[in-house]
N, C-alpha and C positions, 0 to 999 in steps of 0.2 A: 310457540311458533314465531309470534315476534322479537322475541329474544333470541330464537337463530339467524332470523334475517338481519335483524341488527349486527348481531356478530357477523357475518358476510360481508356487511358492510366496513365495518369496521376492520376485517382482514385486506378488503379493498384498500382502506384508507391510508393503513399501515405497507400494504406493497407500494403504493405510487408514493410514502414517504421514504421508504427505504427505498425507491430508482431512483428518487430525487436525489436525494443525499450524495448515490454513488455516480449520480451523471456528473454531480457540481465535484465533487472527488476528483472524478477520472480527468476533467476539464480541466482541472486549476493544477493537477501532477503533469500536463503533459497529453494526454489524449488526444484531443483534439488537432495536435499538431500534425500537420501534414508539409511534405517536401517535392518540389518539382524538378527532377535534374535534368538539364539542359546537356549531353551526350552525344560526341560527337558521330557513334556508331548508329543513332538516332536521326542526327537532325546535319541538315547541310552546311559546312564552315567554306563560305568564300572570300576572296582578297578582292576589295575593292581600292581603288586610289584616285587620285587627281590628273590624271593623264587624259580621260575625255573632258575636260575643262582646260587643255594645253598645258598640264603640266610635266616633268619627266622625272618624276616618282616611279622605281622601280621595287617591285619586291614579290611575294607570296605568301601562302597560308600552306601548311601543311602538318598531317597527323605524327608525332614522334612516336619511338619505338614505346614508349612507355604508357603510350595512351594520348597525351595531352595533346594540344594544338598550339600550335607556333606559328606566331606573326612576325615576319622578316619585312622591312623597308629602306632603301636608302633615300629618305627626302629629297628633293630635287628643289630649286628655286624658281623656276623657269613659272609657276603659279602662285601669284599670291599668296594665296590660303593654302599652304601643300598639305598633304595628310596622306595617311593611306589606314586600312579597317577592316578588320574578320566581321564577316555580314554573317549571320546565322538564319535561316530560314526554318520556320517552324512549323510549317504547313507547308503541301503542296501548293497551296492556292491560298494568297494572301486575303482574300477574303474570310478563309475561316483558320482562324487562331486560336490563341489560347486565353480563357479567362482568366485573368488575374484581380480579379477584385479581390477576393478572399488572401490575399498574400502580401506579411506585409514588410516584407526583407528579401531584395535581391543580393546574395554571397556569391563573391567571385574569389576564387583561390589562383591567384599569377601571379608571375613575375616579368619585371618591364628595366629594359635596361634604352636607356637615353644616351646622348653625345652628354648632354648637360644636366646635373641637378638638380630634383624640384619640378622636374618634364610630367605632367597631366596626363588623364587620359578620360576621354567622353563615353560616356554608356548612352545610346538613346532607343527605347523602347517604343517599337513601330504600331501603331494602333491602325486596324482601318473599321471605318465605319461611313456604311454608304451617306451619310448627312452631308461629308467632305471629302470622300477617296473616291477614286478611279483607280480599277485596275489598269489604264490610258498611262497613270501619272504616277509614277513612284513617289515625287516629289511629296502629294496629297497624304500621305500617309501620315498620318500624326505622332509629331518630334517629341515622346515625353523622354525629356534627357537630364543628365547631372554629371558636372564633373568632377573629378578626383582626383587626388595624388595615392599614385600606388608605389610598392617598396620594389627594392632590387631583388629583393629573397622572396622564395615563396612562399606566400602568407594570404590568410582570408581576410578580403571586408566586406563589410557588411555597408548596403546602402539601403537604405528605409527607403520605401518605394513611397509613402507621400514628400519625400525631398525632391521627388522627378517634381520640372518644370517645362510646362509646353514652350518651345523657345520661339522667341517672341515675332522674328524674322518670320517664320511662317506662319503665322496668324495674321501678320501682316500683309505678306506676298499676296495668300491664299482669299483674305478678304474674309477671314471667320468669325460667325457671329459669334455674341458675349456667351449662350448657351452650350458653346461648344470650345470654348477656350479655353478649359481647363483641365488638367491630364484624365486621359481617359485610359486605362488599363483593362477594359473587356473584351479586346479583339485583338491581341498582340501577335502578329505574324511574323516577325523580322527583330531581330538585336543585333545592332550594330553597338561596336565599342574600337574605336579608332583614336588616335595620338590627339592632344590636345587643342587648342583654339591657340595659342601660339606654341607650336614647334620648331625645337632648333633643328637645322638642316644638319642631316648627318643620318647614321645607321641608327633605326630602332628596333626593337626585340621585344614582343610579347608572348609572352609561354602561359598558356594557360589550360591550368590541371582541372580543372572544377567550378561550375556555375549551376546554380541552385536556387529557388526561388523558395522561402519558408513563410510559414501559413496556418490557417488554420483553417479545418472543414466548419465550423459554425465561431460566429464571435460570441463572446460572452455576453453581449444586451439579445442576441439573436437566441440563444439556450434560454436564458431565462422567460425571454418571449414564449418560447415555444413550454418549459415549464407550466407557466403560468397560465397559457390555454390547456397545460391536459390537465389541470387539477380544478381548472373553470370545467371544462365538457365532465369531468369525474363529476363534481359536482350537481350539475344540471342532470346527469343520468341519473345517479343515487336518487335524487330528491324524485325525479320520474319515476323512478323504481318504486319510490316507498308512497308515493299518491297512488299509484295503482294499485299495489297493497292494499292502503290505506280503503282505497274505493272499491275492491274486490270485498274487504272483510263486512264494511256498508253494507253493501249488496247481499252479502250472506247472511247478516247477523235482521236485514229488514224483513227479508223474506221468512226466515226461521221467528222475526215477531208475528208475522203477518200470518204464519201457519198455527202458532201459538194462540193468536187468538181467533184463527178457528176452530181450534181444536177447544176453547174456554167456551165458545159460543155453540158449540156443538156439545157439550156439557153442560151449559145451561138448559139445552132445549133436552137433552137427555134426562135431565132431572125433572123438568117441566111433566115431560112423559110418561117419566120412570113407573106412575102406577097402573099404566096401562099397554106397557110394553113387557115383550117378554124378554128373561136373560138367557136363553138359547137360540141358537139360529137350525130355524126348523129344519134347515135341507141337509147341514152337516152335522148337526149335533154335537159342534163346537159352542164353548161362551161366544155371542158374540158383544158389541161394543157398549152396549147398555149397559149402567150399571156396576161397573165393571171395576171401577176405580176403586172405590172401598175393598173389595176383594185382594184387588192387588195394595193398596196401600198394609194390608193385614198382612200380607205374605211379607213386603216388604220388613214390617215391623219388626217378625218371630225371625228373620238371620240377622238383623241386629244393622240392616244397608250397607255390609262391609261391600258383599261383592252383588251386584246387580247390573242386567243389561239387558236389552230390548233388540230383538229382531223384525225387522220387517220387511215379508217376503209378497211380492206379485208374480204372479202366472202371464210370461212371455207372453205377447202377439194373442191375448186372450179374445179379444174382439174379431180378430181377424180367424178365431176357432168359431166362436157364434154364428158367424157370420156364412162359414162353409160347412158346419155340419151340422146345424142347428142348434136353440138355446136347450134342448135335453139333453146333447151330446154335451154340452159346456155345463149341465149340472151336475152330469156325472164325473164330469171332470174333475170338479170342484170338489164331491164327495170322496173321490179316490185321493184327493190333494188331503183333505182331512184324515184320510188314513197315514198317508205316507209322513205327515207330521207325529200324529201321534207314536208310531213305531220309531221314528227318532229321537224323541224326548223323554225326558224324565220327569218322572212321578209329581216333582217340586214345578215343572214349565207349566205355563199356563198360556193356553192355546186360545186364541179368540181371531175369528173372523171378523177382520175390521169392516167389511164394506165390499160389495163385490168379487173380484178374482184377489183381493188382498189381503195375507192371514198376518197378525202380529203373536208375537210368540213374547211370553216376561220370562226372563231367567233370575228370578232372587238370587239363588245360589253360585250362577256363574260370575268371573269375572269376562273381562272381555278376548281374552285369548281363547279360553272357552266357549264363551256364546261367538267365537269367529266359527273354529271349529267345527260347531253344530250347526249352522250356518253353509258350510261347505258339503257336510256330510248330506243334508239337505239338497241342496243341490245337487253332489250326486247322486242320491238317492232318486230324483226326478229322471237322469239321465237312466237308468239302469228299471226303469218301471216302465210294466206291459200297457198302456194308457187303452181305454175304453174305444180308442177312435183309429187306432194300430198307427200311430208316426209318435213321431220323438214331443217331446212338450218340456219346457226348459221356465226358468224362475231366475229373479233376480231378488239379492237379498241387500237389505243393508242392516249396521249393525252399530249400535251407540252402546253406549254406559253411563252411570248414573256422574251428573258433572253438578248440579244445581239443587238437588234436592227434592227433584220434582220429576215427576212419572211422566207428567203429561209431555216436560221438557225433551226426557228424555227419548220416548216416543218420536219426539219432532227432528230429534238429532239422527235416529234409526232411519225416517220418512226421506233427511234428507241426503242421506246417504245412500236409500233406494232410488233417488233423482238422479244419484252423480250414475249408478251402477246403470241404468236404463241410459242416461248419456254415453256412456264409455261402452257400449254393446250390447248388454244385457246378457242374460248368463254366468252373470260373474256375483262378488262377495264386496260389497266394499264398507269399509269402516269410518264413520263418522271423525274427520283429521283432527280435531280438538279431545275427540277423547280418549284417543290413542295418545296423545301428547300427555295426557290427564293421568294415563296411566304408567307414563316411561319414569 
């Protein structure tokens, strides 16, 4: 028995090596990666410019036949700082966005064509978070931005999203404190990507095929976190597992000494007795428990101990028979119980009334598949018999085999297998679990 639970454990130990193994696998090929695409059939592309600041920057945003989005502007001078910018809304409501912590590359695939050379372009990712926004204040939203040079062909870059820097004018303006000054990407509602911090005056053109934020569903110290706790809780349950085990078998193997040496003190005093006791019991004409043991050690001897095992059976709710039809009705009970054993047994069984409504039955001869068997037939045989008091009368049996050498042992293994059978109903057959293992 503990040699199977061990191996349980052990097939445990071996599954959560082998998910481990194929989690850090699947992680390190690629798994884990996840992609968020920014779609203009999804999310809202608007033209903003410098014309409510007094400038007269003219242009648009609009979807081309091919899918992508096109930014058109001709710069104006008329505003210092001129610009114009495809604003992307990602929510209906700027208060709830999108998370981006887990992400750590934003991919833009466009193409940007300038008056001049070398012409920039600003990405800045809109964060709000009620510590410093108002939905009052566009302004409030927090500037995590970076800029870049993009090519005239259409081509991907990539910008690592811890290159965003909160720009520094609004930390300024807004009066923000140190804990809140540094880029925040949990609540991103808005990207804007508009012409550079100096643009030349003239026509600009931004086409853009593709924006994509790349990522991953769990970081690599966050897996192995998360590892490391279930092979901790694996752990902590096993070892729970195997105390309770451990304090079930206790429990079993105390009480089975604790019956043992009643059963050695009730032999002492049987022996004390022995010459003034008789070895029949007067009312069934069964052997009863006096005595008894050299008899049966003798039997034991002449098969040589290959195959031996002990039954022992009680008579259901017997008290509760006494008690309704009186103790004559329950002697006769007893006497017809001694019939109905002997017509089941064979010539080699040796029948003894251990004690009350309790008969134990020695099988030298059988092994324990047989002494099951005879055991059941018993049983039925109660079900199917016309009893003295006209209702049904029902027995519980339990049933050991020889593990230690010792008769009296084995008796105590049958006793307490007649405890489990009287727990789990009564009525039934059940076998001693060590000596069924004893015998596989």
């Amino acid at each position: 028995m503990l040699s199977y639970k061990f191996s349980r454990a052990l097939v445990a130990i071996f599954v959560l090596l082998f998910f481990s193994v194929a989690t850090v696998v699947w992680f390190f090929i690629g798994g884990a990666q996840s992609s968020y695409v920014i779609s203009p059939t999804e999310f809202q592309f608007r033209y903003i410019d410098d014309t409510p600041m007094g400038g007269n920057t003219k242009g648009r945003v609009y979807t081309k036949d091919d899918g992508s989005v096109a930014l058109e502007c001709e710069l104006g001078s008329a505003y210092r700082w001129p610009f114009c910018e495809v604003a992307i809304s990602l929510s209906p409501s700027v208060t709830h966005g999108i998370d981006l912590a887990n992400y750590h590359s934003m991919v833009i695939e466009a193409a940007y064509k300038a008056p001049a050379p070398d012409q920039r372009l600003r990405v800045y990712l809109r964060n709000f978070n009620d510590a410093y926004s108002t939905t009052e204040d566009p302004v409030s939203m927090k500037f995590n931005g970076i800029e870049y040079n993009p090519t005239e062909e259409m081509s991907e870059i990539v910008l690592p999203l811890n290159s965003f820097q909160v720009l520094s004018w609004w930390i300024s303006d807004l009066d923000i404190p140190l804990e809140h000054a540094g880029p925040d990407m949990s609540n991103i509602s808005l990207i804007e990507i508009a012409t550079g911090s100096a643009p030349t005056i003239g026509q600009h053109e931004l086409i853009i095929k593709n924006i994509r934020f790349e990522g991953v569903m769990v970081t690599e110290a966050g897996l192995f976190r998360s590892l490391t706790f279930i092979w901790l809780a694996t752990a902590t349950i096993l070892l729970a597992v195997k105390y309770l085990q451990s304090r079930r078998v206790y429990d079993l193997e105390r009480r089975r000494a604790n019956r043992l040496k009643a059963i050695n003190t009730a032999l002492k005093q049987q022996s004390e007795t022995l010459s003034i006791m008789a070895t029949t019991d007067a009312l069934t004409g069964l052997r009863n428990r006096m005595d008894i043991y050299p008899e049966l050690e003798k039997a034991l001897a002449s098969t040589g101990g290959k195959n031996c095992t002990a039954l022992c059976l009680d008579i259901d709710h017997f008290k509760k028979i006494n008690d309704t039809y009186g103790h004559d009705m329950g002697d006769r009970l007893l006497i017809c119980t001694a019939d109905v054993l002997r017509d089941s047994v064979s010539t080699s069984d040796v029948i003894i009334r251990w004690g009350g409504e309790e008969f134990v039955i020695f099988c030298p001869n059988r092994n324990l598949a047989q002494a099951s068997f005879l055991a059941e037939k018993i049983r039925a045989a109660f079900e199917t018999t016309d009893w003295p008091h006209d209702a049904e009368l029902s027995c519980s049996v339990g049933v050991s085999s020889m593990r230690e050498g010792s008769i009296a042992a084995m008796i105590a293994d049958a006793d307490d297998a007649l405890y489990r059978a009287k727990q789990n109903g009564r009525n039934r057959v059940e076998v001693f679990a060590e000596s069924f293992i004893a015998t596989v």
